[in-house]
C-alpha positions as CSV (number, residue, x, y, z in Angstrom):
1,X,0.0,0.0,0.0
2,X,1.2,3.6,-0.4
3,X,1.8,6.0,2.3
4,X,-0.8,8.4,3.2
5,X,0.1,12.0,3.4
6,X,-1.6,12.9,6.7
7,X,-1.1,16.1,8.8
8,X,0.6,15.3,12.6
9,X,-0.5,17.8,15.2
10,X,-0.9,18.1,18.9
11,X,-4.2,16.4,20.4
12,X,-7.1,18.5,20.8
13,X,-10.1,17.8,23.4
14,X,-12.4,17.4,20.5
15,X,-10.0,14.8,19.3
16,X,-10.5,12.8,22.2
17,X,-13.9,10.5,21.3
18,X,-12.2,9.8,17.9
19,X,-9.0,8.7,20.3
20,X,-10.7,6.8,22.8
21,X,-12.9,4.9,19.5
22,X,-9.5,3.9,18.0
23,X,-8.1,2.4,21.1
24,X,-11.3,0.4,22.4
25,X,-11.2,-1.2,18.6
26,X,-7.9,-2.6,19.8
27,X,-8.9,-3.3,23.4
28,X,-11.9,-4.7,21.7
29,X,-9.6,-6.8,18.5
30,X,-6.0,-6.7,19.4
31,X,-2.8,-7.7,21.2
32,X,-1.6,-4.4,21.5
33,X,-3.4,-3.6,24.2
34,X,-3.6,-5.9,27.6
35,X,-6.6,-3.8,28.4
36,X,-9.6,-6.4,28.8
37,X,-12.6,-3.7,28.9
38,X,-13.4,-0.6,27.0
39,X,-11.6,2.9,28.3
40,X,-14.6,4.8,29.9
41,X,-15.3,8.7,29.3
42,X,-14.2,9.0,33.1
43,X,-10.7,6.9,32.0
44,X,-10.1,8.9,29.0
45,X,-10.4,12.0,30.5
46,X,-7.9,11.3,33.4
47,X,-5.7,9.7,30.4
48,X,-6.2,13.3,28.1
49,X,-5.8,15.3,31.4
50,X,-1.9,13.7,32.0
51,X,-1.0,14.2,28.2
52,X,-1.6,18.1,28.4
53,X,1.5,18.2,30.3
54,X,3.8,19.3,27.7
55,X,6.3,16.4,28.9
56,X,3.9,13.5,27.4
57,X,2.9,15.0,24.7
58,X,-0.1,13.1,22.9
59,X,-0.4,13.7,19.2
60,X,-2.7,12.5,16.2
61,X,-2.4,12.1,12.7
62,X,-5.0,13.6,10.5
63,X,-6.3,13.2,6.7
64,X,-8.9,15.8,5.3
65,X,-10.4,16.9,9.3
66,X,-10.6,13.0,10.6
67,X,-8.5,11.4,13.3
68,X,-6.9,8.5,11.6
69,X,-4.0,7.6,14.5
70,X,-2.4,8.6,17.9
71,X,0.9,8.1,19.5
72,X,1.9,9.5,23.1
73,X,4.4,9.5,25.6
74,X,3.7,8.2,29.0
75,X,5.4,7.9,32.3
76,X,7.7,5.0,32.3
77,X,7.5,4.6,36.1
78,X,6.1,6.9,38.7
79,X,10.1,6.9,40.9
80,X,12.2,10.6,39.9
81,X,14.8,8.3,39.3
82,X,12.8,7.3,35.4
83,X,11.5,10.7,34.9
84,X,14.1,10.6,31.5
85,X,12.7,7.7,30.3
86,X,9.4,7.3,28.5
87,X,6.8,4.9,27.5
88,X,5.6,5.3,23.7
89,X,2.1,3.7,22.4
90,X,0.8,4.3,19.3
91,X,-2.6,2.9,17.6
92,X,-4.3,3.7,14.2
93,X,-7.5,3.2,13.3
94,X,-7.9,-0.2,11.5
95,X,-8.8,0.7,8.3
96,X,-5.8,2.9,7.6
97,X,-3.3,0.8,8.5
98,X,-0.5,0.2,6.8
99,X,-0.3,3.0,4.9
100,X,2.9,4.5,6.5
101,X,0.8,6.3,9.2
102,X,2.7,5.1,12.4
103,X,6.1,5.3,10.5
104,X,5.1,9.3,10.5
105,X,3.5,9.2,14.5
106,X,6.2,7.7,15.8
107,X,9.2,9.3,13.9
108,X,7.2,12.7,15.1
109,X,7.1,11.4,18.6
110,X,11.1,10.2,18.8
111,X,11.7,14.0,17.4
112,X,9.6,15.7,20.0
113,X,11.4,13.2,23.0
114,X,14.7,14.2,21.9
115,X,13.6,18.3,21.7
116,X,11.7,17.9,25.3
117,X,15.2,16.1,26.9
118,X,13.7,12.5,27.2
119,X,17.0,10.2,27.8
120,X,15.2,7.0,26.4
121,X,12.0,5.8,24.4
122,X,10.4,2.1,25.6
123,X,8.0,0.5,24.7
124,X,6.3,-2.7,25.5
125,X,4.9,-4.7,22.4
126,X,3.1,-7.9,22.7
127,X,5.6,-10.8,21.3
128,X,2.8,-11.6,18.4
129,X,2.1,-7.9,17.1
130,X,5.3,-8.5,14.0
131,X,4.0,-5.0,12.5
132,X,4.1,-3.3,16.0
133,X,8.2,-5.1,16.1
134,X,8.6,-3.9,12.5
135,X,7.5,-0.2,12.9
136,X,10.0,0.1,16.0
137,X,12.6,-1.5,14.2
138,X,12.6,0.6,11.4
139,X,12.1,4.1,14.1
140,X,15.3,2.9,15.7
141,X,14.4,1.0,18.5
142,X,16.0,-2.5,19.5
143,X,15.0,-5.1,21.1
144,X,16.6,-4.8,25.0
145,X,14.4,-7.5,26.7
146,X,11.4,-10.0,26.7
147,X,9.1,-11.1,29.4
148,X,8.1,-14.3,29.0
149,X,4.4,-14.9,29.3
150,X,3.0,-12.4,30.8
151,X,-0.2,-11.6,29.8
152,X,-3.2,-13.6,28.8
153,X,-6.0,-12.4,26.4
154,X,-8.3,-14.1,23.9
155,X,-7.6,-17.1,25.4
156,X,-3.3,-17.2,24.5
157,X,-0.9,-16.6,26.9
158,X,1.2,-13.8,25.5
159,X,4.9,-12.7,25.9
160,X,6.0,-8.6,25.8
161,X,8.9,-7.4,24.2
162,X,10.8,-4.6,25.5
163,X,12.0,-2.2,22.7
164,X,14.7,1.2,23.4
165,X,15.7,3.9,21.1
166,X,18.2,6.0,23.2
167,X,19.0,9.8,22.0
């Protein structure tokens, strides 16, 4: 498929239904999520709330006024000691997928990380999601760990692989 030339910008609150929608179709389809139930309104708030602190920034792709993907940076772990390091997610809706989107998010994101002073960029993939492995590879980001059977959903017992791009 050919890459879709989509605008990346800063999250907006009116992006936020179109934001939670993408990520309960993975919760609801998906691996890439160890989430079992839907985010509520009350979740995605608190969620939107924490990425209008300029340090995990939350942004979305967009093609002609629709939300078509998301990528943010969260807090790795709550101790001081981590605040350099942070965890990236990124989801796209499902029927624009592989068309180069999270290529853009996540290249966007790892620029923004280095500009704010992040140290590090993890993230945790399930062992199964090859095209979530892929799009990391090809961002930078190796492979630094794996925990082995970890999660369970849809039945399969599922490891997560640890992936690092260091600035």
């Amino acid at each position: 498929m050919q890459d879709l030339s989509v605008d990346i910008r800063r999250a907006k609150e009116a992006d936020l239904k179109a934001l939670t929608e993408i990520y309960n179709w993975a919760v609801q389809n998906t691996v890439a999520t160890f989430d079992l139930e839907n985010r509520t309104e009350d979740k995605a708030n608190q969620w939107f709330l924490l990425h209008q602190d300029p340090y995990y920034p939350l942004i979305v792709a967009e093609y002609n006024g629709k939300v078509l993907g998301w990528a943010s940076i969260s807090p790795f772990h709550p101790r001081p000691a981590y605040k350099l390091s942070g965890e990236f997610s990124i989801y796209i809706a499902p029927e624009y997928q592989g068309l180069g989107i999270g290529t853009k998010l996540l290249g966007m994101l790892c620029q923004i990380a280095e500009e704010i002073g992040y140290h590090t960029l993890l993230g945790l993939i399930t062992g199964i999601n090859t095209e979530s492995l892929t799009l990391a590879a090809k961002c930078g980001f190796q492979e630094t760990g794996r925990y082995r059977e970890v999660g369970k959903k849809f039945g399969q017992i599922l490891d997560v692989v640890v992936v690092q791009r260091i600035f």
